[in-house]
N, C-alpha and C positions, 0 to 999 in steps of 0.2 A: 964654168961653161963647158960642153959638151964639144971638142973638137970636130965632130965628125958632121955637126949641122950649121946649119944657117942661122946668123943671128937675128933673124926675123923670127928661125922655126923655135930656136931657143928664147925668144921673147916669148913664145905664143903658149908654147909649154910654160912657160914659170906665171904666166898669169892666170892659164888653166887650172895650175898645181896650188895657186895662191885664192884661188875661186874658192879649190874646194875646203881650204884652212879657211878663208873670211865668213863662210856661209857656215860651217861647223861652230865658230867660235861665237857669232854673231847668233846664233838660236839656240845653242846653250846659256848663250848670255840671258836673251830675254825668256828661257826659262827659267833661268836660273837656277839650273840643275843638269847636272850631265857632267859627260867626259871629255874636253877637247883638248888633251893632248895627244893621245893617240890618232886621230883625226888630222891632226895638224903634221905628225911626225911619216904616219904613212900617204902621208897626201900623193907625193911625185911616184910613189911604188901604185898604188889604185889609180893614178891615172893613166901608168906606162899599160898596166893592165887590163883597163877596161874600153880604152880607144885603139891601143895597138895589136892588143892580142886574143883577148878575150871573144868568142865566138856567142852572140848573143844579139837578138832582137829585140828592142825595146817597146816595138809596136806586137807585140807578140812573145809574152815573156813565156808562156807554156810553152815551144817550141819543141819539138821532141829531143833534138840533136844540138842544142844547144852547149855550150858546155856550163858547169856548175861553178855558182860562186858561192862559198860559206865565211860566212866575219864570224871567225869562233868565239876573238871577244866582243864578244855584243854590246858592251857597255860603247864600244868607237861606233855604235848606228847612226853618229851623223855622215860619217864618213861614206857610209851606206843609202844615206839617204840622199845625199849630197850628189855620189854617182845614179843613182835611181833619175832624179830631177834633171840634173844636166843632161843625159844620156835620151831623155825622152821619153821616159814611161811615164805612168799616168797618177804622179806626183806634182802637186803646183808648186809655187812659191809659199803659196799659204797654208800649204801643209807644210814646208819647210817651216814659218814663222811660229806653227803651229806643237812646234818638237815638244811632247811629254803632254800635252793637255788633255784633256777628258774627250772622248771621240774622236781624236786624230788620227792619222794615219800614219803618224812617225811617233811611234811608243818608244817608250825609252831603251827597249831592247827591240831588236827586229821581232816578230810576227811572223812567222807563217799563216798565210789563208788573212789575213791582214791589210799585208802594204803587199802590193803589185810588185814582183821582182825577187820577194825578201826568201829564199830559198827553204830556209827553213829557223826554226826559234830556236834562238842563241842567247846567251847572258851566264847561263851558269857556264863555269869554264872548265874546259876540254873535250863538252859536248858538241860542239862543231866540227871538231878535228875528227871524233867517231864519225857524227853524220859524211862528213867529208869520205872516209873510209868508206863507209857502206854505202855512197852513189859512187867511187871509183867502182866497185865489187859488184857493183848492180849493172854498170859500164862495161865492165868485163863480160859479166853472163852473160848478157843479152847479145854482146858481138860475137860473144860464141856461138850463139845459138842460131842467131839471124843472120850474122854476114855470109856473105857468099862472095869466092873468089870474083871481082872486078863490080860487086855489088855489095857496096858497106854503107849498111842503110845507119851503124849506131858506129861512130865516129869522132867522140869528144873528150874532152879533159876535164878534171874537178878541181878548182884553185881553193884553198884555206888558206886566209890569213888569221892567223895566231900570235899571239907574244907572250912576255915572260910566265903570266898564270896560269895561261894554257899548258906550256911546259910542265910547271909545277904538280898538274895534277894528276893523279894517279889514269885517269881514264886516257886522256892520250895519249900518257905510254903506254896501255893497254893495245889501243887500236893503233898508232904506230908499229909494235912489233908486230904484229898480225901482218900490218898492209905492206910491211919488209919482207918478211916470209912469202907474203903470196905474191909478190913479186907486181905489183902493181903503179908499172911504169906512166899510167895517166893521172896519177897523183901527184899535183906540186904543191907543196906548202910553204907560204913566204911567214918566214918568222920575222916579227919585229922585237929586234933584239936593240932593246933601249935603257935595259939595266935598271928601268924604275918599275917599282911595285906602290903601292898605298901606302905601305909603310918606311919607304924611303929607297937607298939603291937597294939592288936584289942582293948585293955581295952578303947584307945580312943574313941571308937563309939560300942561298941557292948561286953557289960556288962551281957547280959542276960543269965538263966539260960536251956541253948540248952536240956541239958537230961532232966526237965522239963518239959518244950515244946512239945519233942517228945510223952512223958508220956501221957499229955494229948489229943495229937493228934493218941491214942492208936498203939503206937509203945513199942514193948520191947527195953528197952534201956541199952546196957551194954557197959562198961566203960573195957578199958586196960590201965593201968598206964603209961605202958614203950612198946613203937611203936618198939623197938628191940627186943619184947619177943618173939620169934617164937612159943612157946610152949602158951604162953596167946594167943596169935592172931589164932592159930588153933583150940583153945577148945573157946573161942568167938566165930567162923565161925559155927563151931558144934551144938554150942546152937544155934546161929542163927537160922540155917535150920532143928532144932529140932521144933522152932518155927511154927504151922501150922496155928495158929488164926491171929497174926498180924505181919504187917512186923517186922524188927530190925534193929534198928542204932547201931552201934560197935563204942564208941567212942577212938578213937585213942590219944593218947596223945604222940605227937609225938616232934621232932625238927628237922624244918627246917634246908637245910644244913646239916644232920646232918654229923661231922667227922672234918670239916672246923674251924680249930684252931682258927680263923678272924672273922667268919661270920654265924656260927652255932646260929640261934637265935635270927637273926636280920634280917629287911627289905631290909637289903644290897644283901641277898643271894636270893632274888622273883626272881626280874626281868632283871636280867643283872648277864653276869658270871662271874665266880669267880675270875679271872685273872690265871696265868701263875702260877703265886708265891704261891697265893693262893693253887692252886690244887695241885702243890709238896706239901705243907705241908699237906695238907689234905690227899693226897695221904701217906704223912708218917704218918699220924696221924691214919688212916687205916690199916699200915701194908702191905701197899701193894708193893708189890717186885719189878715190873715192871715198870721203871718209865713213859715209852713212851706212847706216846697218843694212844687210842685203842684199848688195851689190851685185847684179853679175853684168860682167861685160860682153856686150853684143857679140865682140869676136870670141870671147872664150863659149859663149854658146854655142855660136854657130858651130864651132869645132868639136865641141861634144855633141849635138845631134847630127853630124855626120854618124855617129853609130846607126841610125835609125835609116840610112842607105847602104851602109856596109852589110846591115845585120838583114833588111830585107834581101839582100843580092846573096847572102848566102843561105836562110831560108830558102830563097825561091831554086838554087842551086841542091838543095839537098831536096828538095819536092819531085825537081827533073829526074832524079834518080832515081827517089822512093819509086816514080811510074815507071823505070826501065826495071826494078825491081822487083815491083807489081805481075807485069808481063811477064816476067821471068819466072817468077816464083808462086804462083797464086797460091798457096797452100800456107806457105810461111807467111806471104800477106792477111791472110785471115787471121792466121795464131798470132800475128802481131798486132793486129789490130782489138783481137780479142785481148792479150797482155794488154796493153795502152789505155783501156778503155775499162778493165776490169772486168771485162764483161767473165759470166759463169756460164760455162757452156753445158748444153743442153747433159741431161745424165749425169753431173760431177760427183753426186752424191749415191749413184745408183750400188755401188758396191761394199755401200757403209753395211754393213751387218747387222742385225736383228739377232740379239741375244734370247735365249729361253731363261726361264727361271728353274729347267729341269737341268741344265746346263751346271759343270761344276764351278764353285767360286773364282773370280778370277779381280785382282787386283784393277785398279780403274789405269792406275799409272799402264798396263798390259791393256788395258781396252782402249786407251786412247793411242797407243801404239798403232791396233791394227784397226782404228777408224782413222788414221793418218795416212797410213799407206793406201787404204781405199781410195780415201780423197785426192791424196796425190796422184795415183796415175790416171785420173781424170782432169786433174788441172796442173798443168805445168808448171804455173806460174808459183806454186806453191815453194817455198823452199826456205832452209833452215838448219838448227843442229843446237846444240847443247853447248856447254859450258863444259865439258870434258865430261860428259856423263852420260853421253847417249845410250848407252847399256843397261843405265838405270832410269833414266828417262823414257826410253823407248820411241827416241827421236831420230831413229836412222831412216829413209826411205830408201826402200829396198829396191824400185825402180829407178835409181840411179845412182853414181859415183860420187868422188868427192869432189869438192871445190877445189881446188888446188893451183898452185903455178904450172899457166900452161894447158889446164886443164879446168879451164872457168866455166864450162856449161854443165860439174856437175852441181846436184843442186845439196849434197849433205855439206855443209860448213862445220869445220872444224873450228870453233871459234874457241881452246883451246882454256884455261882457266882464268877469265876474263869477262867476269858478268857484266860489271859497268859498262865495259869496251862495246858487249854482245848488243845488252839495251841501246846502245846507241848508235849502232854499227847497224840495227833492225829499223831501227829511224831512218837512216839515211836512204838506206836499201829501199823501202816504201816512197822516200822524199822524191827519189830520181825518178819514179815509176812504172810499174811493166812489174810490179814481184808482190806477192803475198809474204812478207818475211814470218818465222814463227823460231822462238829459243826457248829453250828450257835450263831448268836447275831445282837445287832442291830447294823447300820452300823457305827454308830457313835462312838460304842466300838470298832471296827479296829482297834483305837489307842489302847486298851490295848492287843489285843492279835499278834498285828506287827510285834512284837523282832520273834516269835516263826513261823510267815508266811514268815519270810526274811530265816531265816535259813531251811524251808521246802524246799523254792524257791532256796536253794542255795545244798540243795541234790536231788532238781527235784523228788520231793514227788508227786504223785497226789491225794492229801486229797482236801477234799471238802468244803470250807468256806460257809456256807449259814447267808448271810446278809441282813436284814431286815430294812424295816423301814429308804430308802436312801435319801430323800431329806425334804424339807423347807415341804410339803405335811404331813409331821409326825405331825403338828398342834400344837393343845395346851399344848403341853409338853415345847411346846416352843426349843428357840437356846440349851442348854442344848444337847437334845438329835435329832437336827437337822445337819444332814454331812453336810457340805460345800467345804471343801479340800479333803474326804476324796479317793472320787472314781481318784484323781489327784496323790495323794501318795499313794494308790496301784498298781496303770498303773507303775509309776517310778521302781515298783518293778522286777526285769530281775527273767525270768521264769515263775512268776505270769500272769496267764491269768484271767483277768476281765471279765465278763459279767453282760450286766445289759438288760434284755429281754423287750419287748416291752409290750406284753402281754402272756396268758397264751400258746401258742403254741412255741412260740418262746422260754420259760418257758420251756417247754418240750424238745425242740431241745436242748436247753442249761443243761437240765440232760444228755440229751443222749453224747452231747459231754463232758462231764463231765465225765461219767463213761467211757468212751473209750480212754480216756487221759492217757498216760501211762509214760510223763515224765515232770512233771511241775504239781503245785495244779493248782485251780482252785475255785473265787471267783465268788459266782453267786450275786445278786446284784438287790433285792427285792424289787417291791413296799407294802405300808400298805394300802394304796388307791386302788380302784375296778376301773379297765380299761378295756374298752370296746376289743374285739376280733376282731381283724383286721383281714380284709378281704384278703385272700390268691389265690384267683380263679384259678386253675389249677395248681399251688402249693403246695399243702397241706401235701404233702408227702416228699418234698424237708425239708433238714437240711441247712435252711439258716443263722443257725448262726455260722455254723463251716465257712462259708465266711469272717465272722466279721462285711458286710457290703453289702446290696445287695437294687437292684429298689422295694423299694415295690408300687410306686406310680410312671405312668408317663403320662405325657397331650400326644396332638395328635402333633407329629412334634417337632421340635429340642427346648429341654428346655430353658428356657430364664436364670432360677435358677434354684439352687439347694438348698433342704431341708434336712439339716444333723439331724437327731437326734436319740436317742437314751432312753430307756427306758418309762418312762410314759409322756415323751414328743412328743412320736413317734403320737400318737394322734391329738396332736393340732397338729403338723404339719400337718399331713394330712388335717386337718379343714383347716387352712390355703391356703393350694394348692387350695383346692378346691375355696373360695374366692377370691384368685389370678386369679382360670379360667375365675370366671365370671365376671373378667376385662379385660377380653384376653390376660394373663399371664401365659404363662408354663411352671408349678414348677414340678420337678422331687421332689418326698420325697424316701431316702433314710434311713432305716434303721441300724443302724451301733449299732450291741447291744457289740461287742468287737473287741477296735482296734487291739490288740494280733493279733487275727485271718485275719483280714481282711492285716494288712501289712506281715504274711504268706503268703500270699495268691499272685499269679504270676502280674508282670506288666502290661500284658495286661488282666488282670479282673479288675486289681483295675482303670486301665485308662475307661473301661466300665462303672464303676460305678459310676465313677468322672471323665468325660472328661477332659482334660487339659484344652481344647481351653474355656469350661464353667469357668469364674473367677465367676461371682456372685454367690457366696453361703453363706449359715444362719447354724449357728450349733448352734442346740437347746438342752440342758442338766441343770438340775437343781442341779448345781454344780459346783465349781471351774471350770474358764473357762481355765486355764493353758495347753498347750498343742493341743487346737484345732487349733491354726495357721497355724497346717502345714496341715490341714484339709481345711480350707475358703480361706491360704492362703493371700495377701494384699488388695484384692479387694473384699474382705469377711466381715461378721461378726459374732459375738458370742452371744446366749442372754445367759446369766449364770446369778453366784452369786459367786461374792467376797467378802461378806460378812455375818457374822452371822442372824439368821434368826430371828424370832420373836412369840411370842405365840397367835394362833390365831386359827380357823380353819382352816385346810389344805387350802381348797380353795382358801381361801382368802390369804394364802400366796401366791399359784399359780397366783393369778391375779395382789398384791398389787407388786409382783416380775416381772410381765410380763410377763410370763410363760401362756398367751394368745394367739389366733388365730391372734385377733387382732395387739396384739403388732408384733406378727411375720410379717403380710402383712403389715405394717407401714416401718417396717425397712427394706423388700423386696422392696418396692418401694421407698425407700430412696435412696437405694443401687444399682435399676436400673437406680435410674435418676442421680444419680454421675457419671462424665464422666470417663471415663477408667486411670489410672496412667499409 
């Protein structure tokens, strides 16, 4: 019992707190499947949080000024769901009853764009914790940018609840040390530190000492013995956001299952429910009256949609502002509404550059540089940085500073070498809204910031991967940091739209359809090598890569071949073509900088572009050749690389691979003189 309350207010708490264990245990029961221990163990911490402190409107969950709630492990979304319904959003009972089943609204991981409230998709773990970071960091910017002395129109806090897996994995120590560094005092994270894992207590693999950790990665770190103290768990939250230099981890010392006579305390209660039997006892072992599945008690409702007048009273208090703000500021009132709103103000794109083909060679990684900075000091909202490579990237904007503690309106992030963290940190940043987020790396690191692009691709984000340095052409770094597979297993990815540009114009079209993208990211896909500026005559104004795939080369009279390629291969094909004419062979070269776009794109364009009745065709890409069959088709061929590359001059891998004029007219006339199948 809680000395400090009434044993009326301490009834009314332990039956609220037992609401939210009966209703978790009770609809993983009848799904029979799910996680109700975690649910059960943070029960009295999510409800200290979401009725006493937590800043939020249930009749209005987009709220601008709300503060954020992230369930990192997402496997506990009853927990989640559980406060959704009680609190009054626009969850029933029967979507409670309904947890895991085919069209419901409580999927067995939260949903973003989904269930009403659910902040953003969670389940793989430590991706929470990043999102979490990047709406703190999004929090930051924007009050930099917009508040104004006695006017603070953005004014909230980011809560993640985490436990032991989350720790474990590598991504939220990534974004941990970031959000210590930058000093991001509106971040609390309540760890549920319960010592079980799947595989039994944690001491088997993960020994280490976590409030240490924190310590050093300048976090305030404060500890609550007993996860049922509502009165410690309140005055924890307090100090927390008393905290304005660094965030704070609240560690929770909690028990799983907690109440479950059986299985309180053990890996039995993770991932699979409790049984029938089980939950009577635990239900007795609770106190709880009612024995049927279900249950919520009149008074414990009422008590939870009192959020739904707190959360209106302070809505309607942060509106009274916004209009003294208004008045105050009309100019930033625009810019914020244009941020909010996403809107693209008029001219954003006007200072993107129009490349010549008289113009000397210039790398695309260098062209998307300075069609970045164009775009940026048209749209503010823009903002971003690299994985410690901005120099090779060419992801600096030069129209403003860094991000930094203390100094959060500017918009280059140092996101430091930390891809996983970066992906997921770009997530959040977009989740909280008001920021176009964009990072880059070399293409080869794709593999590590993947987990954090699948889950963007899977809430239809439109953040901006910028990927350097994509094929065997990356030289004497050698196989190490040369992609082979890589541009193959981001195509596989649903949602994710690739692009890899031919040159610096196609470079530019590929920003512009980039920033107009409004449901799915988008991977641009960079050479380190200086390629010449293909010639566009009476095009130049045309957005040919929102096509996917278009004529940029054709002889006089019906093609004999077809030249597929794409990126810095787009070139030698052309060489190619041209060598074929002067045998009296007519090669069509076609550009295809993204198949995404190009299979959008209606049947009779894409029969335009690739005749049916044309079988011989060449796709040329210096990359896994997986996937281009349904491109050449049987009467086709591929030059690629299915294999790892070698250290050497770029060149000379281009050549020693085949990635020749040469080699390309050898296997055009191979492939003309083979008789038809």
């Amino acid at each position: 019992m809680n000395n400090s309350q009434s044993d009326s207010q301490v009834k009314l708490d332990n039956l609220c707190i037992n609401t939210i264990r009966t209703l978790s245990m009770d609809a993983i029961q009848k799904a029979n499947s799910g996680h109700p221990g975690a649910p059960m163990g943070l029960a009295a911490a999510a409800y200290v949080l979401w009725t006493r402190v937590l800043k939020h409107n249930p009749a209005n969950p987009d709220w601008l000024d709300r503060d954020r709630f992230v369930l990192s492990g997402g496997h506990a979304s009853m927990l989640l769901y559980s406060l959704l319904y009680l609190t009054g959003y626009q969850l029933s009972i029967d979507d409670i009853k309904n947890f895991r089943q085919w069209g419901s609204k409580t999927p067995g991981h939260p949903e973003f764009g989904h269930t009403q409230g659910v902040e953003t998709t969670t389940g793989p773990l430590g991706q929470g914790v990043a999102n979490a970071v990047g709406m703190a960091m999004a929090e930051r910017h924007l009050a930099s940018r917009f508040n104004r002395p006695g006017h603070e129109i953005v004014d909230h806090f980011t809560y993640v609840m985490c436990g032991d897996g989350d720790m474990m994995e590598g991504i939220a120590s990534e974004a941990s040390s970031l959000a210590g560094h930058l000093g991001l005092g509106r971040l609390i994270c309540l760890y549920d530190d319960n010592n079980i894992s799947i595989e039994g207590n944690t001491d088997i693999a993960f020994t280490e000492d976590v409030a240490a950790r924190f310590r050093a990665y300048n976090w305030q770190v404060l500890t609550i013995e007993d996860g049922n103290n509502t009165d410690a768990i309140f005055e924890g939250l307090m100090a927390a956001r008393s905290e304005t230099d660094k965030p704070s981890l609240i560690i929770l010392k909690t028990h799983i299952a907690f109440g479950s006579p059986n299985k309180q305390d053990t890996a039995d209660a993770h991932g699979s429910p409790l049984g029938e039997e089980e939950i009577r006892l635990t239900k007795e072992c609770l106190q709880w009256e009612n024995k049927e599945p279900f249950c919520v008690p009149e008074a414990a409702l009422n008590h939870f949609r009192k959020c739904l007048e707190t959360g209106a009273h302070a809505e309607d208090d942060w509106k009274n502002r916004f209009q003294t703000y208004k008045a105050s500021h009309p100019e930033l009132t625009d810019q914020w509404v244009n941020a909010m709103s996403g809107f693209l103000p008029d001219g954003w794109d006007d200072k993107i550059p129009l490349f010549s083909s008289k113009d000397t060679p210039v790398a695309t990684r260098a062209a998307s540089g300075k069609v970045l900075n164009a775009i940026a000091e048209k749209l503010p909202t823009l903002i971003g940085g690299s994985a410690d490579l901005a120099p090779s990237n060419k992801t600096y904007l030069s129209c403003s500073h860094e991000f930094q503690k203390n100094s959060y309106d500017g918009r280059n992030i140092r996101f430091g070498v930390r891809e996983h963290a970066m992906g997921g940190i770009m997530s959040g940043m977009f989740l909280h809204n008001g920021l176009r987020p964009y990072g880059g790396t070399f293409l080869v690191f794709a593999d590590y910031i993947r987990p954090s692009i699948r889950v963007a691709s899977l809430m239809k984000l439109p953040l901006i991967y910028v990927f350097t340095h994509d094929s065997v052409a990356v030289g004497e770094d050698g196989p190490t940091h040369q992609p082979i597979e890589h541009l193959a297993s981001l195509r596989i990815i649903p949602n994710l739209t690739v692009i890899r540009p031919a040159d610096a114009n196609e470079t530019a079209d590929a920003w512009r359809h980039a920033i107009r993208t409004s449901d799915g990211p988008v991977a641009l896909i960079l050479s380190r090598q200086k390629l010449p500026i293909l010639d566009r005559i009476g095009t130049e104004n045309i957005n040919h890569v929102s096509n996917g795939a278009y004529i940029l080369k054709d002889g006089k009279g019906h093609p004999d071949i077809i030249l597929i390629a794409t990126g810095s291969e787009v070139h030698i094909a052309i060489e190619a073509a041209n060598i074929l004419s002067g045998k009296g062979i007519t090669a069509r070269v076609v550009s295809m900088p993204s198949w995404e776009l190009f299979e959008q794109r209606s049947a009779s364009y894409r029969q335009t572009v690739l005749p049916p009745e044309i079988t011989r065709r060449i796709a040329i890409e210096a990359g896994h050749t997986m996937g281009w069959e349904k491109y050449v088709g049987n009467q086709g061929a591929v030059i690629g690389i299915n294999h790892f590359g070698a250290s050497a001059p770029g060149s000379t891998n281009l050549k020693k691979f085949g990635f020749t004029a040469d080699n390309i007219v050898e296997k055009a006339l191979t492939l003309l003189e083979t008789p038809e199948k």
